[in-house]
Backbone bond lengths (Angstrom), bond angles and torsions (degrees), N, CA, C in turn:
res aa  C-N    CA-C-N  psi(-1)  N-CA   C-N-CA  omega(-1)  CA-C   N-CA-C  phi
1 X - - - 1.469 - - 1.531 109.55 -
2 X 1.565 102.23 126.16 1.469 94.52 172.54 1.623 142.44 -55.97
3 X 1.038 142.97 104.46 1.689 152.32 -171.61 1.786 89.73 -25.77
4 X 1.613 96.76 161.68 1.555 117.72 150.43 1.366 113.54 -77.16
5 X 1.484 131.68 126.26 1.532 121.81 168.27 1.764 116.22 -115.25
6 X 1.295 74.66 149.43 2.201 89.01 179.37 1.076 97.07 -109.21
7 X 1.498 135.57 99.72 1.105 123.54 157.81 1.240 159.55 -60.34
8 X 1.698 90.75 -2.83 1.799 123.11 -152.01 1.882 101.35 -137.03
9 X 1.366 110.40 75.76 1.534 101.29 175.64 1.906 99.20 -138.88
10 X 1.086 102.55 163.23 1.699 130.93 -159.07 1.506 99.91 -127.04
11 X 1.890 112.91 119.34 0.864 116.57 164.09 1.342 119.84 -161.65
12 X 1.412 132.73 135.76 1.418 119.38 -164.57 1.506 96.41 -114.04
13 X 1.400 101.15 149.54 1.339 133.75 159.44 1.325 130.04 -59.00
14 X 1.357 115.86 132.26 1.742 101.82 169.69 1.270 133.63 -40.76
15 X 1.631 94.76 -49.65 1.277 95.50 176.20 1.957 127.94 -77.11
16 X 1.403 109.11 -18.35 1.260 101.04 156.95 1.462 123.58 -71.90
17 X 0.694 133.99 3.18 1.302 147.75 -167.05 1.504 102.72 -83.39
18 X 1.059 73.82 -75.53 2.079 104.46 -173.24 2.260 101.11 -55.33
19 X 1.465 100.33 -32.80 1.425 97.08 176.62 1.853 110.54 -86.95
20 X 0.960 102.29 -42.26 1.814 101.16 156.30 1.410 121.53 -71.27
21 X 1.191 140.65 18.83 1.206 143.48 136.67 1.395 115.28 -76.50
22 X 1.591 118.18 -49.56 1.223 127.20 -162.07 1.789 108.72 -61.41
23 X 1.299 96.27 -12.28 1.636 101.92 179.52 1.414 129.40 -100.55
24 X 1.408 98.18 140.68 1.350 99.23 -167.90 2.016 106.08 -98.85
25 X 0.978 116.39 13.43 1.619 118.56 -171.60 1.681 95.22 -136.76
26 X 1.611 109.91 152.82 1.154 108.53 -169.38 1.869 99.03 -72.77
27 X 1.606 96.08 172.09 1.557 125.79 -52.74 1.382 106.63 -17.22
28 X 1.101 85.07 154.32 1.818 101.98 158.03 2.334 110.96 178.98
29 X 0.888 72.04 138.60 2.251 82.36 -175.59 1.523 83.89 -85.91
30 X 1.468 115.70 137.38 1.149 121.31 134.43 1.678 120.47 -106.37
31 X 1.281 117.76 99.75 1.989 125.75 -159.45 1.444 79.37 74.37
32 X 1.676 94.91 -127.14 1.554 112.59 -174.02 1.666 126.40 -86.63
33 X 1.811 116.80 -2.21 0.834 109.46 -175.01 1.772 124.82 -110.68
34 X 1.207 111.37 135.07 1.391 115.25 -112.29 1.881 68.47 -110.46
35 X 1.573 120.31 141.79 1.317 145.23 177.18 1.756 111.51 -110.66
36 X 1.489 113.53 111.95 1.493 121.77 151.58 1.065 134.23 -146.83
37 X 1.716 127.65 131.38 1.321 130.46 -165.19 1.793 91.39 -46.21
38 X 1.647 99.08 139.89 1.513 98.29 159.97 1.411 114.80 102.33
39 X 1.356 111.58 -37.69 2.014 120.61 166.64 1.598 105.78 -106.45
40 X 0.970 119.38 154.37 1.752 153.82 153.26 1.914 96.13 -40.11
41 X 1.016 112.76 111.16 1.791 95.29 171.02 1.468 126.44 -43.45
42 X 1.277 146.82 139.23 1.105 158.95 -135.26 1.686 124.33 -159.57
43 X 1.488 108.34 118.02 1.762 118.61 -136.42 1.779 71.44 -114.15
44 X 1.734 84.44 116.75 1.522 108.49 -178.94 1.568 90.26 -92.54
45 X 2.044 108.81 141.87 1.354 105.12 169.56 1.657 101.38 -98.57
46 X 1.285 134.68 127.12 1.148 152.85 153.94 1.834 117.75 -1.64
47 X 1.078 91.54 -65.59 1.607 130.89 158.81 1.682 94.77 -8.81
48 X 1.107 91.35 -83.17 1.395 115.72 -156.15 1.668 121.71 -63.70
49 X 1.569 92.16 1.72 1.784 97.96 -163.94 1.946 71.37 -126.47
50 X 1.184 127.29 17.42 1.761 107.53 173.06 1.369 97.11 -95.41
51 X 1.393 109.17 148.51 1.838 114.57 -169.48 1.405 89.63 -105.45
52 X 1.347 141.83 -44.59 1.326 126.03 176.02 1.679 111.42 -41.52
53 X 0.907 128.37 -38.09 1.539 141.40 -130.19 1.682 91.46 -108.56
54 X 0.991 110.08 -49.85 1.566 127.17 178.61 1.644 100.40 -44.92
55 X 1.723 81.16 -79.00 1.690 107.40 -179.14 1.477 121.73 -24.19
56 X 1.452 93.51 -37.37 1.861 85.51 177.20 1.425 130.50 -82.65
57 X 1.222 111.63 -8.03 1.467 148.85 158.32 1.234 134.57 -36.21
58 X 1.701 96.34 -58.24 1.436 109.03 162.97 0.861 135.65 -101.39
59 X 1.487 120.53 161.24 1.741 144.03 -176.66 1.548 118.36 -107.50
60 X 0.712 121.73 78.60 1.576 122.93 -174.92 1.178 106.47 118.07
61 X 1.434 123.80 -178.70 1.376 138.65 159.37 1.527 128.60 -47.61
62 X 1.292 133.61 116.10 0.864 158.19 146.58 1.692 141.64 -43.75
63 X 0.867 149.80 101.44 1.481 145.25 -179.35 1.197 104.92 -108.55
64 X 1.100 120.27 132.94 1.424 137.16 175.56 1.349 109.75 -106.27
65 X 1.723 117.38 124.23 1.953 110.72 170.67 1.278 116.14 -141.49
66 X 1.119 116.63 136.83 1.340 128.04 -169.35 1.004 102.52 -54.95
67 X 1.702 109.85 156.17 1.663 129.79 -165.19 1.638 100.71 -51.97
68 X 0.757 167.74 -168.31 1.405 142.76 96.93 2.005 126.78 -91.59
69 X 1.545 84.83 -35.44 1.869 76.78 173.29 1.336 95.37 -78.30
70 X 1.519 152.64 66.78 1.228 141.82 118.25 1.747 93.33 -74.52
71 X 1.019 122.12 -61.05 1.720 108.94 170.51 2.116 91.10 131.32
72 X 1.044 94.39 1.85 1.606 98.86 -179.04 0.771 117.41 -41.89
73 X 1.329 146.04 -25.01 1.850 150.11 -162.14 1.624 85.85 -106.33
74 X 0.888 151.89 -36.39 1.771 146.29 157.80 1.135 135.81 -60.84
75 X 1.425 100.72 -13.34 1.475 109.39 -178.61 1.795 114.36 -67.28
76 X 1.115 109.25 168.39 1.988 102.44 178.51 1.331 123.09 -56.57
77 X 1.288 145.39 145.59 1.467 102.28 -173.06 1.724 126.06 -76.69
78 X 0.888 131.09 -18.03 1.497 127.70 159.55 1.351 114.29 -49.94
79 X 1.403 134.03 -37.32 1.520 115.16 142.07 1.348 140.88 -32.82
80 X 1.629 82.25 -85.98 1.716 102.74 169.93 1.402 138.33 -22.33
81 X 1.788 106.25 -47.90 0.933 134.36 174.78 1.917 121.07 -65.56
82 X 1.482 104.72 -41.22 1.518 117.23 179.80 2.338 86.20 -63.67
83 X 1.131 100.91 -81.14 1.452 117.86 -172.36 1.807 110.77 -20.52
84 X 1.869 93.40 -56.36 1.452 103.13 179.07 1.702 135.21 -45.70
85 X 1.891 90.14 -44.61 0.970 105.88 -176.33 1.759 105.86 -77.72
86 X 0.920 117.91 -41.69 1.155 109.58 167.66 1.608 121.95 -48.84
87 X 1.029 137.14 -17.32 1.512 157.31 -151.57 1.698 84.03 -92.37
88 X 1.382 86.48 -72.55 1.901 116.05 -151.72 1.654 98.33 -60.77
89 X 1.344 120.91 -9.77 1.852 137.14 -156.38 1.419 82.11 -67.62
90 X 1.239 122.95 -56.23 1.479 131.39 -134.22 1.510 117.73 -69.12
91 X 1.689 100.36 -30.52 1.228 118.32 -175.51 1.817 129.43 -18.70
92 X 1.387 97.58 -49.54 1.317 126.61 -156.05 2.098 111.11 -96.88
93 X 1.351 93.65 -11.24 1.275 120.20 -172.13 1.584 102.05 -92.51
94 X 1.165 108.36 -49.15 1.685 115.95 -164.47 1.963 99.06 -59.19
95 X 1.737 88.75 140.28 1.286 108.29 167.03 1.418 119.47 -46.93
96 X 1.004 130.98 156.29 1.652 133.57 178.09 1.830 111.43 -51.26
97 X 1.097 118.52 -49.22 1.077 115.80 -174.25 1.625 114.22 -75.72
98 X 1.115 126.44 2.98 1.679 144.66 174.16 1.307 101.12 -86.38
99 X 1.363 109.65 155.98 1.493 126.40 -179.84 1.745 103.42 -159.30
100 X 0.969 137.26 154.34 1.228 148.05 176.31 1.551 120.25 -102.09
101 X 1.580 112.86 157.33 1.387 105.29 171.36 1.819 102.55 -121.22
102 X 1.102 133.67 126.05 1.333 122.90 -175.94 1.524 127.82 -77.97
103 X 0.974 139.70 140.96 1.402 132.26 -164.52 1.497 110.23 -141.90
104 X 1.536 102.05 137.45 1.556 99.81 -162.06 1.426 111.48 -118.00
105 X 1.383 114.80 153.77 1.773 103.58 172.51 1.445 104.31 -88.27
106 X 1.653 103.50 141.34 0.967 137.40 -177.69 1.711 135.62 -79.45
107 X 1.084 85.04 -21.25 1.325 119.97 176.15 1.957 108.88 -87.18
108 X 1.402 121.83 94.24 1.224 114.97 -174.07 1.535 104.87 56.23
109 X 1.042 128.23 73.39 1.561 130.20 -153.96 1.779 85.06 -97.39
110 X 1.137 130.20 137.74 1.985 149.80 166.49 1.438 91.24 -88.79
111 X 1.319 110.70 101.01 1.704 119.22 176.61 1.648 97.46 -71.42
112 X 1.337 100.16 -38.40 1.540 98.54 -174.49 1.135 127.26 -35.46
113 X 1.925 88.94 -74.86 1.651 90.77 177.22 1.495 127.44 -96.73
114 X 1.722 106.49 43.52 1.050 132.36 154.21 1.440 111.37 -81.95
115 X 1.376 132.34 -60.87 1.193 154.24 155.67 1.234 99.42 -12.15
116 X 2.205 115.70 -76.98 1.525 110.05 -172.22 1.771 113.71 -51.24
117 X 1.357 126.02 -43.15 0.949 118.90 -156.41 1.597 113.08 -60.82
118 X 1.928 104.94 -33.22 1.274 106.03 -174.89 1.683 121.82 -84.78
119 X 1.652 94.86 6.37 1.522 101.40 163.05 1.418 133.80 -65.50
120 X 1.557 111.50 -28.80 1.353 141.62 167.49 1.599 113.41 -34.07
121 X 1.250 124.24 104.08 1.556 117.93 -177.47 1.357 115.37 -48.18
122 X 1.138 99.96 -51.91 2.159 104.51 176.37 1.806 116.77 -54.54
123 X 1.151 111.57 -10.65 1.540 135.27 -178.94 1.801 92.52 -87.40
124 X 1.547 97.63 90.96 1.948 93.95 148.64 1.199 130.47 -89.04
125 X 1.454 107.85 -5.12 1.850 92.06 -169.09 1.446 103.86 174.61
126 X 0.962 127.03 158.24 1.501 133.24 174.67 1.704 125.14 -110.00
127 X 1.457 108.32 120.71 1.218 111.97 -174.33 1.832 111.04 -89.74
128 X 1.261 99.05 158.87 1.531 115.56 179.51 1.437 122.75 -136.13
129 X 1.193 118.57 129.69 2.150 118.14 178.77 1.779 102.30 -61.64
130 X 1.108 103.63 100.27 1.659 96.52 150.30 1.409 115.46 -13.51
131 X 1.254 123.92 -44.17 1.503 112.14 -147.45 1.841 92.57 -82.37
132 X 1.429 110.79 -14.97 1.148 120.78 -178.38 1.813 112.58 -74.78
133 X 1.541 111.18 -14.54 1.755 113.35 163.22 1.519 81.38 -128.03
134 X 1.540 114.25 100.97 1.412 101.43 146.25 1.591 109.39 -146.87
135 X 1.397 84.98 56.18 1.516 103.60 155.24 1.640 105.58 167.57
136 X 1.406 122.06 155.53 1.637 123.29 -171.24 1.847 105.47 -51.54
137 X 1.357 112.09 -32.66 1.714 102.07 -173.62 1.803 98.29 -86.14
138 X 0.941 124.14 11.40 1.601 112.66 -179.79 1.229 95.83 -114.30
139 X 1.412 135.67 -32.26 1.484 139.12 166.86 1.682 112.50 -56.30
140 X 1.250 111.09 -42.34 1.697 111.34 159.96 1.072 131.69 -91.70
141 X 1.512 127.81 6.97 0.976 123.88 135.12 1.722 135.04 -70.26
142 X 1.021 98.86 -22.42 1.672 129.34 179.65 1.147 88.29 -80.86
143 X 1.722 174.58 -110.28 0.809 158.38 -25.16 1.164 108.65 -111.87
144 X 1.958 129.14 -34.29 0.865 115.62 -162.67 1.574 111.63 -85.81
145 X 1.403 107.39 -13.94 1.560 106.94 176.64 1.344 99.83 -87.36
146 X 1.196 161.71 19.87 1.167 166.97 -151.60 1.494 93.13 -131.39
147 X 1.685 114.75 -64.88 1.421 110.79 178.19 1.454 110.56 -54.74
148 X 1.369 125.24 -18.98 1.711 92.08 -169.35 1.498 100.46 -88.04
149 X 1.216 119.47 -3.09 1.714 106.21 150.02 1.051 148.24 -44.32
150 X 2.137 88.06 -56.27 1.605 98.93 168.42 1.384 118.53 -86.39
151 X 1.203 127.98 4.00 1.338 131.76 134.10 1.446 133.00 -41.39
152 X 1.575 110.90 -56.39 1.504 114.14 162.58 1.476 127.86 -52.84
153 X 1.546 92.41 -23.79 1.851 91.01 -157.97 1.548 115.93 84.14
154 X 1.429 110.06 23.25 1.273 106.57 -169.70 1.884 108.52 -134.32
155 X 1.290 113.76 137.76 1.531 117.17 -154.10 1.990 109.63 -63.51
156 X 0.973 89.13 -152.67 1.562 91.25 -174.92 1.834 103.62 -160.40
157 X 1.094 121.56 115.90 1.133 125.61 173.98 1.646 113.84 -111.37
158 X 1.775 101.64 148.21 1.690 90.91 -157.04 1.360 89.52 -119.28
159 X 1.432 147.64 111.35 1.000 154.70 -173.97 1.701 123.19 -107.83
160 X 1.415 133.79 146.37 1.307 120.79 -153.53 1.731 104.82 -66.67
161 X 1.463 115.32 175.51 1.809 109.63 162.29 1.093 111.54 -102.10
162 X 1.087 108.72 -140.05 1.664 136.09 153.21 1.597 114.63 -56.93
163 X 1.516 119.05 123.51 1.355 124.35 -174.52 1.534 106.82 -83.23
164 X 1.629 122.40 9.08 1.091 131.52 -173.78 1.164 121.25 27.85
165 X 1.869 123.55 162.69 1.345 139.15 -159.36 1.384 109.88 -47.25
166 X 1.496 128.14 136.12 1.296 146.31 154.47 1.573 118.03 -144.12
167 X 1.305 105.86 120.84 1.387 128.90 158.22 1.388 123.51 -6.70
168 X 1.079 76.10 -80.24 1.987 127.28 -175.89 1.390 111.67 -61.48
169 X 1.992 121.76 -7.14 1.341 123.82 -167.26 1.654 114.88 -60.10
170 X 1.362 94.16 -56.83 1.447 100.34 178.24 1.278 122.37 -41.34
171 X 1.819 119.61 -49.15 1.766 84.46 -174.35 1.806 88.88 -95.12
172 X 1.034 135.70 95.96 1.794 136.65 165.90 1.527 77.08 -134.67
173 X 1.368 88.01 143.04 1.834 115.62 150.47 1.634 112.12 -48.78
174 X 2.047 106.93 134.26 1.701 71.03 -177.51 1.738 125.33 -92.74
175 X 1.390 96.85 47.02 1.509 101.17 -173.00 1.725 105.56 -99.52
176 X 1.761 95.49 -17.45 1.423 71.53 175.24 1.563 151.06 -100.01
177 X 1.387 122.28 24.14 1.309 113.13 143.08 1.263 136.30 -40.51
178 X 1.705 98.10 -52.24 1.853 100.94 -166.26 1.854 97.57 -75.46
179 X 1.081 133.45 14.10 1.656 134.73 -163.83 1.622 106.61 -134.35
180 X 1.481 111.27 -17.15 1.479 117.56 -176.36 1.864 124.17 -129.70
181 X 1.258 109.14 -42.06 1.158 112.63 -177.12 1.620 90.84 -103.50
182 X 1.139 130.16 -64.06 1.503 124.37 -146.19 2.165 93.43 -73.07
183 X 1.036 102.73 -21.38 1.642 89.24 174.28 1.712 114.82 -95.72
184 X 1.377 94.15 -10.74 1.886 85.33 151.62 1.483 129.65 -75.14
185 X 1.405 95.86 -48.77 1.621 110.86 148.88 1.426 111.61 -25.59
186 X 0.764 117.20 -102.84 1.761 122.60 174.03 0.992 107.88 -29.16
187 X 1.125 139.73 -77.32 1.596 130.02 172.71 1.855 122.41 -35.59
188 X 1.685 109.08 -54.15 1.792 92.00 161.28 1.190 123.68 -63.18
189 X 1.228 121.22 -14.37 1.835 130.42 -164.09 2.002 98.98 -72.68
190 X 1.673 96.92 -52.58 1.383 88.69 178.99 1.576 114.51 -85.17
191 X 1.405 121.73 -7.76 1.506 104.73 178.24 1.310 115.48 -84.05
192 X 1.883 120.87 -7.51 1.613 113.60 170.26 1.401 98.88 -82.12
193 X 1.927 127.10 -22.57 1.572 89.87 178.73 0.835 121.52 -83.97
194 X 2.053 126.38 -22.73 1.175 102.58 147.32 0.939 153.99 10.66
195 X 1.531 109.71 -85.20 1.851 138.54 -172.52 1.755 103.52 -71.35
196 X 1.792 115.58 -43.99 0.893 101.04 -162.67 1.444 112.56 -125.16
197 X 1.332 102.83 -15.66 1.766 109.43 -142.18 1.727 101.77 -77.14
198 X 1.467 116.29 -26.13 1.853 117.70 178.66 1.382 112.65 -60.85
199 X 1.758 118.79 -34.95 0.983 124.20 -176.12 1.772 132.02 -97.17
200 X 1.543 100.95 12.83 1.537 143.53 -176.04 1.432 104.51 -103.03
201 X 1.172 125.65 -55.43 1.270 128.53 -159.84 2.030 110.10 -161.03
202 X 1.231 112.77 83.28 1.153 142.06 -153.67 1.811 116.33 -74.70
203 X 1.471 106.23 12.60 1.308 110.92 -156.12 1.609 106.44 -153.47
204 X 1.732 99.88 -23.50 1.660 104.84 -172.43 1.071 131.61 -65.03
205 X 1.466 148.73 98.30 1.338 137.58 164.51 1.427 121.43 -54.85
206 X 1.362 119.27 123.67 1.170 129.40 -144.34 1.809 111.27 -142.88
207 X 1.330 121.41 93.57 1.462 121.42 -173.82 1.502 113.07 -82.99
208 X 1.224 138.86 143.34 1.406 144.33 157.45 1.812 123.94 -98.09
209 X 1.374 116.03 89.23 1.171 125.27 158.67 1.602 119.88 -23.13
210 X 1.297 112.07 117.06 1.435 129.37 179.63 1.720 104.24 71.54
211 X 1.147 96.48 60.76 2.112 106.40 -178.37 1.975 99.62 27.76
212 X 1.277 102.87 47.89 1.334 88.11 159.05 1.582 124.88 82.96
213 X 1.515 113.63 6.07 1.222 126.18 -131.58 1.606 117.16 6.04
214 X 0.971 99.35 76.24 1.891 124.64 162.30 1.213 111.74 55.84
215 X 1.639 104.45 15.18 2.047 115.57 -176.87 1.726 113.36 -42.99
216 X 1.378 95.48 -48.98 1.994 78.18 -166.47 1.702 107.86 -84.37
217 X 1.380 111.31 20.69 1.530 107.32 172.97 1.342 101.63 -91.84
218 X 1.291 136.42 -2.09 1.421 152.70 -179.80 1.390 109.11 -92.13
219 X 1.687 118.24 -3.32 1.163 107.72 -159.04 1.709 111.08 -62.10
220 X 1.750 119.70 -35.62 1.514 123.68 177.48 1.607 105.67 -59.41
221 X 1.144 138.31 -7.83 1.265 135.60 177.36 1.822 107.27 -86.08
222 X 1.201 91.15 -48.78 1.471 114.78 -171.90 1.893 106.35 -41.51
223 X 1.706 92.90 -56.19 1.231 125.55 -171.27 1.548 110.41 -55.49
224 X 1.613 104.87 -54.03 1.359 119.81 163.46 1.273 129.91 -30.79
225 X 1.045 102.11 -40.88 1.695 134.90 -163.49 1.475 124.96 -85.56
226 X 1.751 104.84 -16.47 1.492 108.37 -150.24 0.991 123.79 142.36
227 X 1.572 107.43 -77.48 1.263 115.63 -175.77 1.824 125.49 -104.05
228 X 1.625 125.48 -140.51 1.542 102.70 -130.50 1.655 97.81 -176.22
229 X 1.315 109.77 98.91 1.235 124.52 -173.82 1.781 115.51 -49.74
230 X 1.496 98.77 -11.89 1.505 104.94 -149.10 1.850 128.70 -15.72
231 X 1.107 115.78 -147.36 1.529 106.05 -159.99 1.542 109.36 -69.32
232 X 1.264 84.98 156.99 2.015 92.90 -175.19 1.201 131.21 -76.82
233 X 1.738 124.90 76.01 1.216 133.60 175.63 1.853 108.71 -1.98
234 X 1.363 121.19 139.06 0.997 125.82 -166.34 1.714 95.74 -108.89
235 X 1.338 114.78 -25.51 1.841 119.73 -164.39 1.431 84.51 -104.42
236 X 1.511 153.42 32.31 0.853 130.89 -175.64 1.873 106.58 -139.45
237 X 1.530 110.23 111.93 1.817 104.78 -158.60 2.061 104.24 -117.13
238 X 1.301 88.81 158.21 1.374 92.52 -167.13 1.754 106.44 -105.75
239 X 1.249 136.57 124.39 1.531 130.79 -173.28 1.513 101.86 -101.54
240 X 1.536 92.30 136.93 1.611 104.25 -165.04 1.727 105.21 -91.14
241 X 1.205 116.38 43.80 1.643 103.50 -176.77 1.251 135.81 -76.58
242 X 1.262 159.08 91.17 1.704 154.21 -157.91 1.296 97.21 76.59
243 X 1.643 122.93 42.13 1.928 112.65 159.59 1.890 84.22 -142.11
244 X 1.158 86.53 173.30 1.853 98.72 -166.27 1.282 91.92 -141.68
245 X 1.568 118.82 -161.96 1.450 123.41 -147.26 1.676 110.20 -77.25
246 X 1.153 107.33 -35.38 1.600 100.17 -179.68 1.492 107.35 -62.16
247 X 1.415 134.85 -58.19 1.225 123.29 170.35 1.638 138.63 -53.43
248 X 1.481 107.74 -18.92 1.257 111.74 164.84 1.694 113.81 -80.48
249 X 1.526 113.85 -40.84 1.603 115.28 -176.86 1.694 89.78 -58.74
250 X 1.063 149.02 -52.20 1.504 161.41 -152.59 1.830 76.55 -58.73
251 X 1.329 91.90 -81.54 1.867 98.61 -162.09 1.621 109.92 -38.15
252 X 1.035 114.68 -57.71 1.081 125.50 171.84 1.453 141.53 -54.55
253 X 1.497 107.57 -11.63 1.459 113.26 148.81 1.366 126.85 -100.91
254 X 1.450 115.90 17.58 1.020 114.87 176.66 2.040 110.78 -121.62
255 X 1.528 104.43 -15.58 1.135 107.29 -174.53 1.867 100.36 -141.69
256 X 1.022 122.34 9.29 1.173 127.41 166.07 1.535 117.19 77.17
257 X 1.258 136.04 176.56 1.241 147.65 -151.22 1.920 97.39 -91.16
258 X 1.251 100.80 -46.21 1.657 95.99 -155.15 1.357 113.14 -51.93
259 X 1.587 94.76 -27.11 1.942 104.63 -159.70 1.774 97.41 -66.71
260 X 1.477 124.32 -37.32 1.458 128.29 -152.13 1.722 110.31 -64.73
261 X 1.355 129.08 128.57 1.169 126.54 162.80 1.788 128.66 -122.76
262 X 0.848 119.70 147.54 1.119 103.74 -173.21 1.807 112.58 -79.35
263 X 1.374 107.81 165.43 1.236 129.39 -178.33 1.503 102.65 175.95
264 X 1.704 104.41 144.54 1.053 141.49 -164.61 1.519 129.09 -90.62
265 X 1.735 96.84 -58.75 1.735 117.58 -170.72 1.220 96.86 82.58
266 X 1.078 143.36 -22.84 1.909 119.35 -153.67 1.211 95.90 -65.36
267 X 1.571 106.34 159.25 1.579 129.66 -1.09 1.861 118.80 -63.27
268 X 1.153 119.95 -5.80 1.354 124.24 -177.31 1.383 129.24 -81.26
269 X 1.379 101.68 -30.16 1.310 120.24 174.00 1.776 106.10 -126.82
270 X 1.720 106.23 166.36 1.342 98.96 -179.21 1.995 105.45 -106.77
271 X 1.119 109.67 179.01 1.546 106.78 -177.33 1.964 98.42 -75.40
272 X 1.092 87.97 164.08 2.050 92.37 174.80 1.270 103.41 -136.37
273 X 1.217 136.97 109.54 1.535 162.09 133.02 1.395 111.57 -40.36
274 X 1.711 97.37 85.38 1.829 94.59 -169.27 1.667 89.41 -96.93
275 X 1.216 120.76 38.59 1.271 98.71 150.29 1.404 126.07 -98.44
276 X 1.720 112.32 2.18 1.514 119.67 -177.86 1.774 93.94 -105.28
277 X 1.331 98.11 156.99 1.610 110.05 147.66 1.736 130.56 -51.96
278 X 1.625 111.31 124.99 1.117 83.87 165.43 1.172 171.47 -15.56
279 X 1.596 141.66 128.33 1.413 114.43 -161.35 1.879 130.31 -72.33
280 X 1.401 109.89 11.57 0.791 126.82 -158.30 2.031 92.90 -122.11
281 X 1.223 108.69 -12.04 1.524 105.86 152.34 2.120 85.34 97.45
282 X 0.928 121.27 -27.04 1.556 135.81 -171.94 1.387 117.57 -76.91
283 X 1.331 123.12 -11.55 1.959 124.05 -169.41 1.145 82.52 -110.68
284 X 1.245 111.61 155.51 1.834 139.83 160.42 1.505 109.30 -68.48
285 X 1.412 118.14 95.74 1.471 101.51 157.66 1.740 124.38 -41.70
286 X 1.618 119.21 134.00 1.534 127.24 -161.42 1.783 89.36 -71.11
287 X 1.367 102.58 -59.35 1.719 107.94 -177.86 1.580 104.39 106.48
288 X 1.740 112.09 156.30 0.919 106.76 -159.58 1.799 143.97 -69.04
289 X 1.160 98.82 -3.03 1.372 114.74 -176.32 1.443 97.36 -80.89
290 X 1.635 141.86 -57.41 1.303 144.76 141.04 1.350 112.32 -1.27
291 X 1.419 112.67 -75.68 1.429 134.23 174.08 1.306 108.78 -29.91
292 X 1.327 123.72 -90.52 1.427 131.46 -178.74 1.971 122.99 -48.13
293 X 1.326 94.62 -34.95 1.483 85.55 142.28 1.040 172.24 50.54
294 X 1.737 88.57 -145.51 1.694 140.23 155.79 1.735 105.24 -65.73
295 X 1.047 100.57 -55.88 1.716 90.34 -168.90 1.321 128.56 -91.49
296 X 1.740 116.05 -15.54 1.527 159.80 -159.48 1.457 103.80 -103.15
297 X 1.691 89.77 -112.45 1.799 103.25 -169.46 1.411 126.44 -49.52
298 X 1.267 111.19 -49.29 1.642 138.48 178.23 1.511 103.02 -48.03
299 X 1.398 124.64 -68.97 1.295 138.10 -159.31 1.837 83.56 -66.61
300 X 0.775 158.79 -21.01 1.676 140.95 -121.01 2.147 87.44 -145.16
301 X 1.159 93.42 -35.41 1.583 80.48 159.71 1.492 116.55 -102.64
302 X 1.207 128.91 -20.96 1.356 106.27 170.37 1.468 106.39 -61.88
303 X 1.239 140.95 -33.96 2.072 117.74 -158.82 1.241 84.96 -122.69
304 X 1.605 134.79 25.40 1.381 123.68 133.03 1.622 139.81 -106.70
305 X 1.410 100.42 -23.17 1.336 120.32 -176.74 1.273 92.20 74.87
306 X 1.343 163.73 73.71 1.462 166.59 -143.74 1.847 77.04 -150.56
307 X 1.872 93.66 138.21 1.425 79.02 155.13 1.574 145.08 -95.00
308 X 1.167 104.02 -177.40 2.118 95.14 -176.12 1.803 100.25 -67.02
């Protein structure tokens, strides 16, 4: 019987750790408190980066993906590369029920030994910063590291970056990146593949962290505008992380059930069990056929290509 999968979880390594300390420019940890152009500094609990501790936690399969608004895949590559490898170390370490997402520098990106890394069985898929498609000419420029995915046979998940420099950070709530910049992010990320990305890479299964920030519910605006929701990409999946049942029933009547997978965020976010009612007693439980799914079927054809 197929496992439950999380496709969407956050966890650092010792050894990244220890290489984001060593820095004095963002990123960079000072102890636990963690430095980036663009956020308020931010007091990492320890806790939350232990894999034993995690491990007992979960139920099914696991994916693990690098931070991305640390901005690591942008960095020069003689950075990137120290940080990366530290990332990519872990692979071989993780408990059975762990899986990895691979992440590449962007900067003069080595498709090559991009390629080896995603040979790695514990390696499902390779993640990418939104900010890296946030617009149709940055999506084709991106393409060729994108292809050595669809080369592998292996998916592509597009996750937010860096909420970049603001002034004004300090007095903001610190919730709002993940609520303002990183879901615009998501939202331009899927309107260049939209425009461009089917006709770039013709084969890629391709997930969007946080359903996309809620892009194809825009589709009557879209329409308004120009453009044209047209038919519903079948290789193309939406990750349910920090939204609950009203926003998935939303997604889901507009782009249907198959695309939805689950994801989590933790440690940042908590898991959501849309087979209960809201916690507030007020959302429609989805129910179990929904359920299985989201956390089941869905997840198991996106990083296999298996059919529906």
């Amino acid at each position: 019987m197929k496992r439950p999968v999380d496709v969407h979880q956050h966890l650092w390594p010792p050894a990244l750790v220890e290489e984001l300390r060593r820095r004095r420019q963002p990123p960079y940890l000072d102890s636990w408190v963690l430095h980036l152009d663009g956020e308020p500094p931010y007091t990492v609990d320890p806790a939350d980066h232990d894999l034993a501790r995690r491990s007992a936690r979960e139920d099914g399969l696991v994916l693990l993906s690098l931070s991305s608004p640390l901005g690591i895949e942008s960095l020069a590559p003689d950075e990137a590369h120290v940080l990366l490898e530290a990332w990519h170390g872990i692979v071989d370490d993780l408990p059975a029920d762990y899986g990895l997402w691979a992440a590449p520098g962007l900067v003069e990106p080595d498709l090559d030994d991009l390629a080896t890394v995603l040979k790695n069985d514990r390696v499902h898929g390779l993640q990418v910063p939104a900010t890296a498609l946030a617009t149709p000419s940055a999506l084709e420029a991106l393409a060729p590291v994108l292809t050595t995915a669809q080369q592998a046979d292996l998916p592509v998940l597009v996750h937010p970056g860096p909420a970049g420099p603001s002034a004004a950070r300090a007095a903001l709530p610190g919730w709002w990146p993940a609520v303002t910049s990183y879901i615009a992010q998501q939202s331009a990320a899927w309107h260049s593949w939209h425009v461009a990305g089917r006709s770039l890479l013709p084969t890629l299964r391709i997930a969007f962290v946080a359903l996309a920030g809620l892009a194809p519910l825009h589709h009557e605006r879209l329409a308004q505008r120009g453009g044209s929701l047209g038919a519903i990409d079948r290789h193309v999946y939406y990750e349910t992380s920090s939204y609950g049942t009203q926003a998935i029933d939303a997604m889901s009547r507009v782009v249907g059930v198959d695309p939805l997978v689950n994801g989590s965020d933790r440690p940042y976010a908590e898991p959501t069990d849309h087979r209960r009612s809201g916690a507030r007693g007020d959302q429609l439980g989805l129910g179990e056929a929904l359920s299985r799914a989201v956390f089941v079927t869905n997840p198991h054809h996106l990083l296999t290509g298996g059919d529906r």
